[in-house]
N, C-alpha and C positions, 0 to 999 in steps of 0.2 A: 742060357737061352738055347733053343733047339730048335732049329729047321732043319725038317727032311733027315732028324738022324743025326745033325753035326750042331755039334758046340763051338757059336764064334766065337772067336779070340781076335784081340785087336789087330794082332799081326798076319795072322791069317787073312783078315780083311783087307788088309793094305792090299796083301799079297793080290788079292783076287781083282781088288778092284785096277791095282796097277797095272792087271795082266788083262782087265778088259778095256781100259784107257787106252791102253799102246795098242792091242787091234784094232780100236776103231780110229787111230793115228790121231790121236790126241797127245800133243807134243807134252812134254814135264808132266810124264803120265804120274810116276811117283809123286811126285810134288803135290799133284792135283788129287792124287789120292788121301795124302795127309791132310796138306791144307782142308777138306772137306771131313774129314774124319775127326780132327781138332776141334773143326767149328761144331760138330754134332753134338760130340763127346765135352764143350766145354772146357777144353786143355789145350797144351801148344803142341808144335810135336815132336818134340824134345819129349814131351811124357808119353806121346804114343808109344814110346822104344824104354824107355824108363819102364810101363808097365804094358811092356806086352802080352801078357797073360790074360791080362783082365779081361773078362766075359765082354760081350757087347750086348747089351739088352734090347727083346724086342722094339722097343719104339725106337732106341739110336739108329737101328737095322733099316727101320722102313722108312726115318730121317735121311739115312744114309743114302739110300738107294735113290731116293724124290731128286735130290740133288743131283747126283748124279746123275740121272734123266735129264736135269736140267742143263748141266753142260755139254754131255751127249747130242742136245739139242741144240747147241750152239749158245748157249748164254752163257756171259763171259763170267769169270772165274769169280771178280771181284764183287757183281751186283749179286752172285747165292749170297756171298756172307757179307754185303755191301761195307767191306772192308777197302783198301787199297793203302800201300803204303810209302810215302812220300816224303824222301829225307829222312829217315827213321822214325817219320810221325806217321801215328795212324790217323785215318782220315775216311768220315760217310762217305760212301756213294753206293747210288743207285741209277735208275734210267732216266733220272732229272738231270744228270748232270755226265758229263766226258769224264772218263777215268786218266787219270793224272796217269805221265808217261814218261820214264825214265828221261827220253827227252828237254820235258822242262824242267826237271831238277837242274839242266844246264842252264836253262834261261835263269834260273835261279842263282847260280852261284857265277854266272858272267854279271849277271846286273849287281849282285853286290862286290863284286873286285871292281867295276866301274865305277862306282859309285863310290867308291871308296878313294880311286884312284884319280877323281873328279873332286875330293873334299865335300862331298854329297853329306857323306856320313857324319862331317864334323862339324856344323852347324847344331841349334838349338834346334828338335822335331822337329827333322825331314819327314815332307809329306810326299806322299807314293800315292798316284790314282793307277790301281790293277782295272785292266778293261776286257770285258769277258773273265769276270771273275772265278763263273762256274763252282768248283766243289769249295772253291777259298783255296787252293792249297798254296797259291803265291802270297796272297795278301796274310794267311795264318803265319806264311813260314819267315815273310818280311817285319812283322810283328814280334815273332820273336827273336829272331836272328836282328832286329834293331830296337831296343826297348824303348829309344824315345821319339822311334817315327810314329807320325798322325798316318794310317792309308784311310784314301775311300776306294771301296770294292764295288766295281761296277756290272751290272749284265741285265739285258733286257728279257731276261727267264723270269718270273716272279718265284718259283720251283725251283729254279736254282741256288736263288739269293736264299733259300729255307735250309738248303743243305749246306750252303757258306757259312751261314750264322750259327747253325749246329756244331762246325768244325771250330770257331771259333770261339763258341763256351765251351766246346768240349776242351780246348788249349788255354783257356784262360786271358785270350785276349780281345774279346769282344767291345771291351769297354775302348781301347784304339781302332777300331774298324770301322768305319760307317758306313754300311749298307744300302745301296739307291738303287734304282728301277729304273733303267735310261738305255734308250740306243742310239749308239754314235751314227750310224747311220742318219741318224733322225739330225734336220736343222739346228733344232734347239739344245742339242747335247751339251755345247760348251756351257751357257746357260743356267743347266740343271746341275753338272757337277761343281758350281761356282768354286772358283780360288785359285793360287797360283800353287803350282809344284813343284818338286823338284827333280822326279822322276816319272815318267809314265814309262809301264807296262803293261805286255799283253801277249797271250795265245789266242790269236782270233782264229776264227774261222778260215779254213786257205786252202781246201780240196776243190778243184775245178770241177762244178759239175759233171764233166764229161769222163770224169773219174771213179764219182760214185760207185758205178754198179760192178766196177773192178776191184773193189774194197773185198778183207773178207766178209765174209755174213755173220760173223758176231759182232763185227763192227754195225756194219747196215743195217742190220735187221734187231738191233738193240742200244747202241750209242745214239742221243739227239742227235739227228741231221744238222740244224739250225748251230752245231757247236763243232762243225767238222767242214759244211759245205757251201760254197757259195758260186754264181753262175760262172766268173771266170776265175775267182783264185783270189783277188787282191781288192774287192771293194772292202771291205777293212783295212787292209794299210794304207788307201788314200784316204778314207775318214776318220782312221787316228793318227796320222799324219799331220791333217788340216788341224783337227784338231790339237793336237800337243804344241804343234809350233805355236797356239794362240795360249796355250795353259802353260805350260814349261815357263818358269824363270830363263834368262839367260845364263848358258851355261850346261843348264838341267840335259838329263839323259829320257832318251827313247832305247825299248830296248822289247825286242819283236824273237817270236819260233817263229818259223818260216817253214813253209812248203823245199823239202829238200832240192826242188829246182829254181828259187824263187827269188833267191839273192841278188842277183843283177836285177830287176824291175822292182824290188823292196828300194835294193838302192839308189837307184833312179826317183822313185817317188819320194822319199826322205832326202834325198836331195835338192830338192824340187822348192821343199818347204823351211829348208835355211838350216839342216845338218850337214854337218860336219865330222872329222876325225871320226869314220865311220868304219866298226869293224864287223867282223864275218867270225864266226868259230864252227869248227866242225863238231859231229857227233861221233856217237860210238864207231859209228858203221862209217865214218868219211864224209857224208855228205855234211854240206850247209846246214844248219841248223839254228844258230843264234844271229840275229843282226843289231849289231845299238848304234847310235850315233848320240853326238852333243850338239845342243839348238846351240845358234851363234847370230841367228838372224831374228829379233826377235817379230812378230807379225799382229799385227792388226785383226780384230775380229770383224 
């Protein structure tokens, strides 16, 4: 292929595109240049470097470049090739749904040591209700990581629950999953998800609005609001709160991401509703991140 006189080459590309990534201070310039080059090109990029030689042909060229516009623009890395990947599973997304965040990968592996560590796991199908289900990647990954729990995956998205149920044929476990249209917020919720649990989970919503517009602008200006924000920070953990304490078995685990400042008033509210032996785990960076607690009080609806 020739433009202007020069034969691209795959590595040449990287190079160029690398070098224009990093001036316009786009962080994991390299990175972002494979990853995009892979997805053009149909390979991983392992083979980008395997066949550096290889020509790039006009149309990958002007693939290549749209994209890159597009993150140059602020769109996030994940919805160009509405990839992301989570647990070592790959998983849809697009701008229907929150891109899965190294964060709840911890939500993920605290609630199963709990839940383990609760005798959760050792019963006949444990059933798990995920609340704010979004792309599925809890409800897919508890699925598989427990082959004989029942989940119901919950989110008041109808667009979201489309890209859950994709992630879930795409892993083979759709036929465990049950799929509902419901918001906790709403009166009726307990109602709509009927049955008793043995664990609820959830990454709600928990950015105070007065935080919003402090976000960056790939977040803002492309992640659903409605799956990020809310007016003060914690109207979803008092209505899955109320909620779980009436659904949970006695016993059963709650088990909350949290707003990195948010752990004293998560634990106050979950207190409130009859948990107990209530713990806190940091993340990567130190902060608060995971909260669960075990119901002990059981409640009346």
């Amino acid at each position: 292929m020739q433009e202007n006189g020069r034969q691209w080459q795959t590595v040449d590309l990287l190079k160029a595109a690398e070098k224009h990534f990093k001036e316009k201070d786009i962080e994991s310039s390299r990175l972002h240049a494979e990853i995009l080059l892979a997805y053009v090109m149909q390979s991983n990029r392992i083979e980008l470097y395997l066949k550096h030689d290889r020509p790039v042909y006009q149309s990958e060229l002007e693939k290549f470049r749209s994209l890159c516009r597009e993150r140059l623009n602020g769109k996030p890395l994940q919805y160009i090739t509405g990839e992301q990947i989570f647990f070592g599973y790959s998983f849809l997304v697009d701008e229907r749904v929150l891109i899965p965040r190294p964060e709840t990968e911890l939500v993920l592996e605290h609630a199963l040591d709990r839940a383990v560590a609760a005798g959760i796991t050792e019963g006949e199908m444990p059933t798990i209700l995920d609340i704010g289900t979004g792309s599925g990647c809890l409800a897919v990954m508890l699925a598989l990581k427990l082959p004989d729990a029942i989940i119901t995956a919950v989110d008041f998205s109808a667009k979201a629950l489309e890209v859950a149920e994709h992630n879930a044929n795409k892993h083979g476990v759709a036929d465990r999953i049950r799929f509902l249209q419901a918001d906790v917020l709403s009166p009726g919720f307990i109602d709509e998800v009927e049955g008793i649990y043995d664990m609820v989970l959830s990454n709600p919503p928990y950015i105070p609005e007065p935080e919003w517009e402090e976000l960056e602008p790939e977040v803002k200006n492309h992640e659903p609001k409605m799956a990020l924000a809310t007016p003060d920070g914690f109207e979803f953990y008092r209505a899955i709160a109320r909620s779980a304490s009436v659904l949970l078995k006695q016993g059963g685990l709650l088990c909350f991401e949290l707003h990195a400042e948010g752990a004293g008033k998560v634990r106050e509210i979950i207190s409130a509703h009859g948990f107990r032996d209530i713990e806190v785990h940091k993340d990567y960076s130190g902060w608060d991140r995971v909260l669960s607690g075990i119901l002990t009080e059981i409640h009346e609806e």
